[in-house]
N, CA and C of each residue as an Amber inpcrd file, in Angstrom:
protein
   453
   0.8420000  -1.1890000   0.0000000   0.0000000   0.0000000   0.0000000
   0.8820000   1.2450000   0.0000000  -0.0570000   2.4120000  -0.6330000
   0.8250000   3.6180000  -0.6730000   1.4650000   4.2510000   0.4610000
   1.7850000   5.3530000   0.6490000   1.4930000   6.1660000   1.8070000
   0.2290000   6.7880000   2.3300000  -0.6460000   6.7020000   1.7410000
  -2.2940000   7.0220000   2.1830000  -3.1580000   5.5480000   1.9890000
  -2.6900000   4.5280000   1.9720000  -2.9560000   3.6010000   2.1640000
  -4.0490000   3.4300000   1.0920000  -3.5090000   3.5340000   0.1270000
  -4.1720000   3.0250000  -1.0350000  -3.6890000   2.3760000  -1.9080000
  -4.0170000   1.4630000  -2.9290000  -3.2660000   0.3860000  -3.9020000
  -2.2300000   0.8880000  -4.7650000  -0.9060000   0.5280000  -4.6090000
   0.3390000   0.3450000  -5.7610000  -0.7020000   0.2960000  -7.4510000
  -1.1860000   0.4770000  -8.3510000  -1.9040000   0.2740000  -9.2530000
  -0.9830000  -0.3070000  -9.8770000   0.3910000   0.0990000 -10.0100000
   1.1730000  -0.8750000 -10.8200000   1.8560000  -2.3460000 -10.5820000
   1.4880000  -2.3430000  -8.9390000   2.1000000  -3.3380000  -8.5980000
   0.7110000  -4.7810000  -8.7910000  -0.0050000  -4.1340000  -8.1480000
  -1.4020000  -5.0290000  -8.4980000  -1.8660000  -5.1670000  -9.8820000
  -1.3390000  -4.1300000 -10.4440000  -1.6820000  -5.1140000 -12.0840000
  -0.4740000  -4.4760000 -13.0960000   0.4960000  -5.3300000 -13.1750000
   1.9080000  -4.9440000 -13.6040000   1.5930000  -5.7530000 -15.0850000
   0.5800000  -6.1350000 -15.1780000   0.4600000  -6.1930000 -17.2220000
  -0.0570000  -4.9700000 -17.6090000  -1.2160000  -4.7460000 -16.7360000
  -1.4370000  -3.0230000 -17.5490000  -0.4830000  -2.0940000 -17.0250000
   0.0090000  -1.8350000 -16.5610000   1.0790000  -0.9060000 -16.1980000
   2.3430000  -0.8420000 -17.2690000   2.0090000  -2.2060000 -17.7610000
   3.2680000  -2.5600000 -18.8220000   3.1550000  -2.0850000 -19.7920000
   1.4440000  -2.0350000 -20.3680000   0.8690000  -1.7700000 -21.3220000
   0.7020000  -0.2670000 -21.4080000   0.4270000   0.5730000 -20.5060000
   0.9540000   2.0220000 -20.2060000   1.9440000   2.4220000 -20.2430000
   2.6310000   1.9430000 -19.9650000   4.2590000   2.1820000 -19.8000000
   5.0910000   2.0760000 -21.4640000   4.5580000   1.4370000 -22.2630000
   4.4040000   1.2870000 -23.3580000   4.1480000   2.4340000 -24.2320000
   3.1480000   3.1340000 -23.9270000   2.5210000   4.0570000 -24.5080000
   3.4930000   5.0910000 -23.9640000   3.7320000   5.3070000 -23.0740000
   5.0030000   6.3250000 -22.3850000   5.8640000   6.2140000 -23.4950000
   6.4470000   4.8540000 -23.4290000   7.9180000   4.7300000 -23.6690000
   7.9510000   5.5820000 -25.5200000   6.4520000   5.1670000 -25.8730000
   6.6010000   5.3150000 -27.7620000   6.7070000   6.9670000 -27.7340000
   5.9310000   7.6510000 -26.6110000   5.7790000   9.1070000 -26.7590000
   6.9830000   9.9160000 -26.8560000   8.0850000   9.4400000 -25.8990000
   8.9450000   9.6690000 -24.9880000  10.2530000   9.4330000 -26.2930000
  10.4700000   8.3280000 -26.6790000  11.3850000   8.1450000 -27.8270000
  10.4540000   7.9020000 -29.2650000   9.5800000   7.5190000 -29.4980000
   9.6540000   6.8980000 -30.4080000   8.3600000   8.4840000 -31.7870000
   8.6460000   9.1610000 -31.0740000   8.1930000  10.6900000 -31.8440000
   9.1380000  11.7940000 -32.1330000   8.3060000  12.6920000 -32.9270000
   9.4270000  13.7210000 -33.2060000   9.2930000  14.8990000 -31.9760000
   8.6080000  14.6180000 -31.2770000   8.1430000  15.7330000 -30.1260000
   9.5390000  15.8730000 -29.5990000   9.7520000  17.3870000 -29.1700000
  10.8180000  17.6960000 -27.9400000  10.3170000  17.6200000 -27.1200000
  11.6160000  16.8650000 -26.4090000  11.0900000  16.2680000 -24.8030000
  10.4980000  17.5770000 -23.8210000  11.3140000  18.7990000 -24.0050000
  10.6880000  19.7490000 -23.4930000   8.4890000  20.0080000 -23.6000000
   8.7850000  19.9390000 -24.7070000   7.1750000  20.1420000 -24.9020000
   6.4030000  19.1070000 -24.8360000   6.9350000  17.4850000 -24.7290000
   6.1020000  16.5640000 -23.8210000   6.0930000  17.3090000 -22.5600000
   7.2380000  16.9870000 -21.6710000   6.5850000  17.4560000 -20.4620000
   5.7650000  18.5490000 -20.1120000   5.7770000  19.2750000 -21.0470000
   4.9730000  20.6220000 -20.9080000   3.6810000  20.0910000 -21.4850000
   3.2440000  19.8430000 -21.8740000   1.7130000  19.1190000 -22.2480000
   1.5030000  17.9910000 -20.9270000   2.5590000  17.3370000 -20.5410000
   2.5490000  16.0500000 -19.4700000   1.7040000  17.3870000 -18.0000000
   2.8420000  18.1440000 -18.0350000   2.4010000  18.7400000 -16.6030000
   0.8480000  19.6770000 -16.8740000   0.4260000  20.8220000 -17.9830000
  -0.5490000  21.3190000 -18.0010000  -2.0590000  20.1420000 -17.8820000
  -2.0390000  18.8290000 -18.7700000  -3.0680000  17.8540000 -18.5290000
  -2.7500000  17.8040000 -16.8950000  -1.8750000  17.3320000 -16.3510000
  -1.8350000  16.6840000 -14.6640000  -2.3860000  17.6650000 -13.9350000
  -2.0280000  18.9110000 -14.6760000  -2.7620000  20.2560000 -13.3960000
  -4.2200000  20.2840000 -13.9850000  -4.6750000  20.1080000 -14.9610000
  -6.1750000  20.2150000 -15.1700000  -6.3620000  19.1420000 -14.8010000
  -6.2680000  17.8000000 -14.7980000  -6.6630000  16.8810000 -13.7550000
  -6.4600000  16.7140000 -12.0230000  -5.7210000  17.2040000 -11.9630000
  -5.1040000  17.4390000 -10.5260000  -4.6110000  16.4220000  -9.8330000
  -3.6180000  15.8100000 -10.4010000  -2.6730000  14.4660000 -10.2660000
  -1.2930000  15.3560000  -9.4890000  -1.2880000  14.8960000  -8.3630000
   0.0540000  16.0650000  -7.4430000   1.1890000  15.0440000  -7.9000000
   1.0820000  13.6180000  -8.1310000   2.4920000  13.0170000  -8.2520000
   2.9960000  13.4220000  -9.6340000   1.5270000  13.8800000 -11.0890000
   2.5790000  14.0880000 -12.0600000   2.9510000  15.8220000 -12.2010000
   2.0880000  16.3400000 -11.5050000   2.3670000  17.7560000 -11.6030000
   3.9620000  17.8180000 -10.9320000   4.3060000  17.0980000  -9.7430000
   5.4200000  16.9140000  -8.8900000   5.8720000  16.6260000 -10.2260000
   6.5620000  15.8030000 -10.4440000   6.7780000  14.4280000 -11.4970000
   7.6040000  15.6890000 -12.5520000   6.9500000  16.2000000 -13.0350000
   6.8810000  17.1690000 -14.4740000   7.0290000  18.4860000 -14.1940000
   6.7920000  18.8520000 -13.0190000   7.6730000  20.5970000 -13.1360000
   8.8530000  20.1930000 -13.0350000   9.4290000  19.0620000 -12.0680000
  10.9540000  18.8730000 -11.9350000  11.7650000  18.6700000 -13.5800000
  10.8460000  17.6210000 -14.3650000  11.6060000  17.8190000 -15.4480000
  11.5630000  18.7890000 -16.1400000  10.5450000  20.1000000 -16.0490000
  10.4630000  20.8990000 -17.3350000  11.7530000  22.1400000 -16.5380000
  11.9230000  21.9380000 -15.6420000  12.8350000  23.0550000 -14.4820000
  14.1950000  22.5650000 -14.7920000  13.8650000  21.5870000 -15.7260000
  15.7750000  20.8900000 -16.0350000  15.9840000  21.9440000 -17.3480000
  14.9230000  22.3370000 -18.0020000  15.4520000  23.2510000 -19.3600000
  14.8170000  23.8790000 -19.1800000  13.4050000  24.9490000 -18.2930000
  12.8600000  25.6270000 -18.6240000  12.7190000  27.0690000 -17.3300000
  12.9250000  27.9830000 -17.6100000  13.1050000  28.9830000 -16.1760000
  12.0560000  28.9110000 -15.2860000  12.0330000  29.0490000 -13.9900000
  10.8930000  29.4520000 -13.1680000  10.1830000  30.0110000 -13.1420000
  10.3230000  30.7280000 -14.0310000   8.9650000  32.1150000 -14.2630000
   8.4210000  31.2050000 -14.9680000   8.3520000  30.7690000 -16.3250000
   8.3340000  30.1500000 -16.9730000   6.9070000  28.6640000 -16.9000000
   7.8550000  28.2910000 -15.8570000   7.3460000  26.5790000 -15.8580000
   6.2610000  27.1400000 -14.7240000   6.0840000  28.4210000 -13.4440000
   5.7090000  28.5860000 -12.7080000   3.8470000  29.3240000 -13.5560000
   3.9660000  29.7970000 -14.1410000   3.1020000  30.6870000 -15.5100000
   2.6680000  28.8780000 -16.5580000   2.9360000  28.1790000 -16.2250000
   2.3450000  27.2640000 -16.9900000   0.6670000  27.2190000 -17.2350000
  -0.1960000  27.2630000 -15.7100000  -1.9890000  27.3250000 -15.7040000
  -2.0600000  28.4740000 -16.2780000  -1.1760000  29.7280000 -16.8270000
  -2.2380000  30.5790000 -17.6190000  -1.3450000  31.1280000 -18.6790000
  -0.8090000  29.9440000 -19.6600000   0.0280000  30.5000000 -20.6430000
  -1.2940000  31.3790000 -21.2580000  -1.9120000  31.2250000 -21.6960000
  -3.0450000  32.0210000 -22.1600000  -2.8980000  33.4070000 -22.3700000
  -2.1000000  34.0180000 -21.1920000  -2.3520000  35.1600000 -20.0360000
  -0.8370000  35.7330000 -20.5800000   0.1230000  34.9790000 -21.0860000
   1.6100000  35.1870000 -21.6330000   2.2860000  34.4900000 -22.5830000
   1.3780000  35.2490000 -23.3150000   2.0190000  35.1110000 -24.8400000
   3.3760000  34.5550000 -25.1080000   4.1980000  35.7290000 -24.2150000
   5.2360000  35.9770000 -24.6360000   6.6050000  35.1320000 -24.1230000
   6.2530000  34.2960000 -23.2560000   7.0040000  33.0780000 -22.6700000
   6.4330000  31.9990000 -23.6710000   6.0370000  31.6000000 -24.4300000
   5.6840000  30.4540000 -24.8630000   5.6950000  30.7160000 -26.3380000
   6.2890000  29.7140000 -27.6190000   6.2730000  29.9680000 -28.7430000
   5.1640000  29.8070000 -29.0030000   4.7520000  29.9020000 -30.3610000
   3.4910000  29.6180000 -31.4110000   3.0220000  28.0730000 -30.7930000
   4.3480000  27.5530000 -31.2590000   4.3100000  26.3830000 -31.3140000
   3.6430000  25.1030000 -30.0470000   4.4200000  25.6160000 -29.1750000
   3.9510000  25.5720000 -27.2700000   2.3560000  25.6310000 -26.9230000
   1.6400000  27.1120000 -27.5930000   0.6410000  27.8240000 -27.1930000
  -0.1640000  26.5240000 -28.0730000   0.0780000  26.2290000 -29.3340000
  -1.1510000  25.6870000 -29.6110000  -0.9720000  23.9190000 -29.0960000
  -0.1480000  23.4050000 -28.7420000   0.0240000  22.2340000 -28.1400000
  -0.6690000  22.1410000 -26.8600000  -0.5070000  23.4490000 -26.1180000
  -1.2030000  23.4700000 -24.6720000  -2.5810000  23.4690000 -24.8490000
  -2.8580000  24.5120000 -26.0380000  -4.4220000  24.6360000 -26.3160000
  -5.0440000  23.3610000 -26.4890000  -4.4990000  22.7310000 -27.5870000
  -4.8600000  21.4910000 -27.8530000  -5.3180000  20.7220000 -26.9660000
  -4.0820000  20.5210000 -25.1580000  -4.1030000  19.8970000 -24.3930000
  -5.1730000  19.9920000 -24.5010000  -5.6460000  20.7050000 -23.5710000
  -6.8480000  21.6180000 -22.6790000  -7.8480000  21.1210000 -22.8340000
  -8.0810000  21.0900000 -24.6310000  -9.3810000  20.8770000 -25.4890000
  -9.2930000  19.0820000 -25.8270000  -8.3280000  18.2060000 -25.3150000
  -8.6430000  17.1240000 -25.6500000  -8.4740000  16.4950000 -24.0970000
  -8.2100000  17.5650000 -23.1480000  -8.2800000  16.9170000 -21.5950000
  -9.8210000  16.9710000 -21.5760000 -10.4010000  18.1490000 -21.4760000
 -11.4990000  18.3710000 -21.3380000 -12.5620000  18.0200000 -22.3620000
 -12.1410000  17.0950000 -22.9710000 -13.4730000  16.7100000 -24.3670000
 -14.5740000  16.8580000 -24.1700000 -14.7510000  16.2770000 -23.1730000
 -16.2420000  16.5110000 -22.9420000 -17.3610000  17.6520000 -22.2950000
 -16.3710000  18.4230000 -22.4710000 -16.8370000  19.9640000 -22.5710000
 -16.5910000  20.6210000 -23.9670000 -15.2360000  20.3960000 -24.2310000
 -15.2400000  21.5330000 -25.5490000 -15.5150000  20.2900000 -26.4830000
 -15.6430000  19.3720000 -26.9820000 -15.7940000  18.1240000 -28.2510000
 -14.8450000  18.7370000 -29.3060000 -13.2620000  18.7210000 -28.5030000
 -12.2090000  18.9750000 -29.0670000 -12.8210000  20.0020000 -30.7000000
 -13.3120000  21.4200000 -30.3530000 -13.9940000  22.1050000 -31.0810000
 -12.9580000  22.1720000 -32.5620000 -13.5900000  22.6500000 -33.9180000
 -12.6390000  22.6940000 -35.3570000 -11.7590000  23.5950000 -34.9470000
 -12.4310000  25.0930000 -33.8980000 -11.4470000  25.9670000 -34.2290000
 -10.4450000  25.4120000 -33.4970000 -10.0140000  24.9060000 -32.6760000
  -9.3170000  24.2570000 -31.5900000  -7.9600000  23.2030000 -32.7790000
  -8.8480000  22.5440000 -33.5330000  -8.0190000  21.6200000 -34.3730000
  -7.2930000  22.3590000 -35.3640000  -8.0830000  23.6330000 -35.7060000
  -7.4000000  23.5220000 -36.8130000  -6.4400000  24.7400000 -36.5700000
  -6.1590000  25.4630000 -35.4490000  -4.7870000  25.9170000 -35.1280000
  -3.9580000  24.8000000 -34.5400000  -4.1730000  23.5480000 -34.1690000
  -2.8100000  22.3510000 -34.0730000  -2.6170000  21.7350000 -35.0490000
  -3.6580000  21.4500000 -35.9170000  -2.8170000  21.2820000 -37.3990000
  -2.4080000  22.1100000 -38.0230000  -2.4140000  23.2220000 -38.0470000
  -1.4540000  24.6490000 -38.2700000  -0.2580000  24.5270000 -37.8170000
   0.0510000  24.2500000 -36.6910000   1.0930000  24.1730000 -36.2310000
   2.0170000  22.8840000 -35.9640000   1.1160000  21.9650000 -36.5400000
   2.1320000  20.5340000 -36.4320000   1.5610000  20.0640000 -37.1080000
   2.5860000  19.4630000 -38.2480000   2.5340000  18.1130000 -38.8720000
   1.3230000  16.8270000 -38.7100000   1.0770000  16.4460000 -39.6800000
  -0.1410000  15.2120000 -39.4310000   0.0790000  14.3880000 -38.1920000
   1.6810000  14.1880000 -38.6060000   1.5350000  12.7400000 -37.8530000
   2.2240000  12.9650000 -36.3650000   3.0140000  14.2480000 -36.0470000
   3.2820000  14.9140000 -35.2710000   1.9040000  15.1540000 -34.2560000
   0.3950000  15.6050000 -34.8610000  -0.5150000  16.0930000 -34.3550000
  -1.2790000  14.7770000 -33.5460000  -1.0300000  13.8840000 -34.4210000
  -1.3560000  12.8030000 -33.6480000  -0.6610000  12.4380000 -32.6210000
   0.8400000  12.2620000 -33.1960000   1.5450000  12.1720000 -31.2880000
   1.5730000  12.8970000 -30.3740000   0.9680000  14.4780000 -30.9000000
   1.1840000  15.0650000 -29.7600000   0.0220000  14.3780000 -28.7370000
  -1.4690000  14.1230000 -29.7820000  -2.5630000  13.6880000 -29.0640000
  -2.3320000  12.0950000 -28.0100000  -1.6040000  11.5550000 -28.7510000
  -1.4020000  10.0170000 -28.1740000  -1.0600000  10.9600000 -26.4430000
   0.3690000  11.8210000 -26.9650000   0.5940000  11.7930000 -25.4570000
  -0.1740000  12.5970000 -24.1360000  -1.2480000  13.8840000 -24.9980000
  -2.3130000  14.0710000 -24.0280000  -2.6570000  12.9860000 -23.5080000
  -3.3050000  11.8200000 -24.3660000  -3.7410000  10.3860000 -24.1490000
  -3.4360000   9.8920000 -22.8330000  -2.1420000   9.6000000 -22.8280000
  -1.0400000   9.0190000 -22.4560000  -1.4650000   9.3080000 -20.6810000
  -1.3410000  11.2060000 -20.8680000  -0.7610000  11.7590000 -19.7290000
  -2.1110000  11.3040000 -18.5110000  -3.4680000  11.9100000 -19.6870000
  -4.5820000  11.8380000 -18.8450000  -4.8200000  10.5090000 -18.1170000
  -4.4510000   9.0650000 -18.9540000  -4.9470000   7.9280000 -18.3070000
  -3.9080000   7.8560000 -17.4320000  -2.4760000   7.8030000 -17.1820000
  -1.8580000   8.1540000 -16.0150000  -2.4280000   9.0170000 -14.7030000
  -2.7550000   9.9640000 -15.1690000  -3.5720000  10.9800000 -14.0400000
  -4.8520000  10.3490000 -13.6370000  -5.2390000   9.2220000 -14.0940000
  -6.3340000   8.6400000 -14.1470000  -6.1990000   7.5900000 -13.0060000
  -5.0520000   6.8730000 -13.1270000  -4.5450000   5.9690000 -12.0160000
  -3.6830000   6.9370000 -10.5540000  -3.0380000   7.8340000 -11.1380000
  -2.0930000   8.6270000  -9.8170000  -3.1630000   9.3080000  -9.0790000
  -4.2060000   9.9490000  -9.8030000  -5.0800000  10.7030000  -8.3460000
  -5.5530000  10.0380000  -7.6250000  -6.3970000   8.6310000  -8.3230000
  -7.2720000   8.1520000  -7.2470000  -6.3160000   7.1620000  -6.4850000
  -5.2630000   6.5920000  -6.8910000  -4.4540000   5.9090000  -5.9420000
  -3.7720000   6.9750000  -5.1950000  -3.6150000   7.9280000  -5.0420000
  -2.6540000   9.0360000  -4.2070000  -1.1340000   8.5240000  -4.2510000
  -0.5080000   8.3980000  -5.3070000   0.6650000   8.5100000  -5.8580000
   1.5390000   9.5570000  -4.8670000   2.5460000   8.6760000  -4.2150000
   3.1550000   9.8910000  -3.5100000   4.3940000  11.1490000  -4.3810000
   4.1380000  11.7920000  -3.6000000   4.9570000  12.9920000  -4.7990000
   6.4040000  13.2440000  -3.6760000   7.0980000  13.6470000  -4.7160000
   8.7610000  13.7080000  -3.7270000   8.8490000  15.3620000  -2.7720000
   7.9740000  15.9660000  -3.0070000   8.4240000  17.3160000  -2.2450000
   7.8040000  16.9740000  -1.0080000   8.6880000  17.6880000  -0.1740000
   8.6550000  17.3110000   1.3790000   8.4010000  18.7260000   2.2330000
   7.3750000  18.8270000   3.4740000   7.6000000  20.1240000   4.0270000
   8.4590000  20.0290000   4.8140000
């Protein structure tokens, strides 16, 4: 059991975990995405879901290349243009609109500034790894995934 005494999810079922982990691994190497802007799509889905182990998880890596102002301004790139490329802004948008589907039904105008800005098959990986991030956040909230920051 965790530290809040709730189920290991990976340990109790280490075929699907495998099978997730999978889907990680293809996002992670097996795309043209910069690793920077996975994790930056990884951490904005975890904060609209509110997963503390991947939000933990993913500011640490985006803080390996990205400034504190920066990675700290992530919930309202919206709000600052000017820290985030073209490129960034519509990946996050994207997030947003395929975290939340079932509010926005990933709207045209929504699509068709990320296919503006990325490649077919690029647009799809970026989506796999929204995918990816949300069904992770899917298992870390409700198991309470412990996160490494300490008071």
């Amino acid at each position: 059991m965790g530290e809040n005494a709730r189920l290991v999810w990976n340990e109790v079922a280490p075929q699907g975990a495998k099978a997730l982990f999978g889907i990680h691994h293809y996002v992670t190497t097996g795309t043209d995405l910069p690793p920077e802007l996975i994790h930056l799509v990884f951490l904005r889905v975890s904060q609209i879901n509110g997963c503390a182990h991947c939000i933990d998880l993913h500011t640490r890596d985006l803080l390996k290349t990205m400034p504190f102002e920066t990675v700290a301004l992530v919930p309202v790139w919206a709000e600052v243009p000017h820290l985030f490329s073209d490129r960034y802004r519509a990946a996050l948008a994207w997030a947003e609109e395929v975290t939340l589907v079932s509010e926005t039904h990933a709207s045209d105008a929504a699509y068709a500034a990320a296919s503006a800005a990325f490649a077919p098959k690029d647009l799809v990986d970026l989506t796999i790894t929204i995918a990816a991030m949300n069904a992770f956040n899917r298992l870390g909230a409700p198991f309470r995934l412990p996160v490494k920051a300490k008071a």
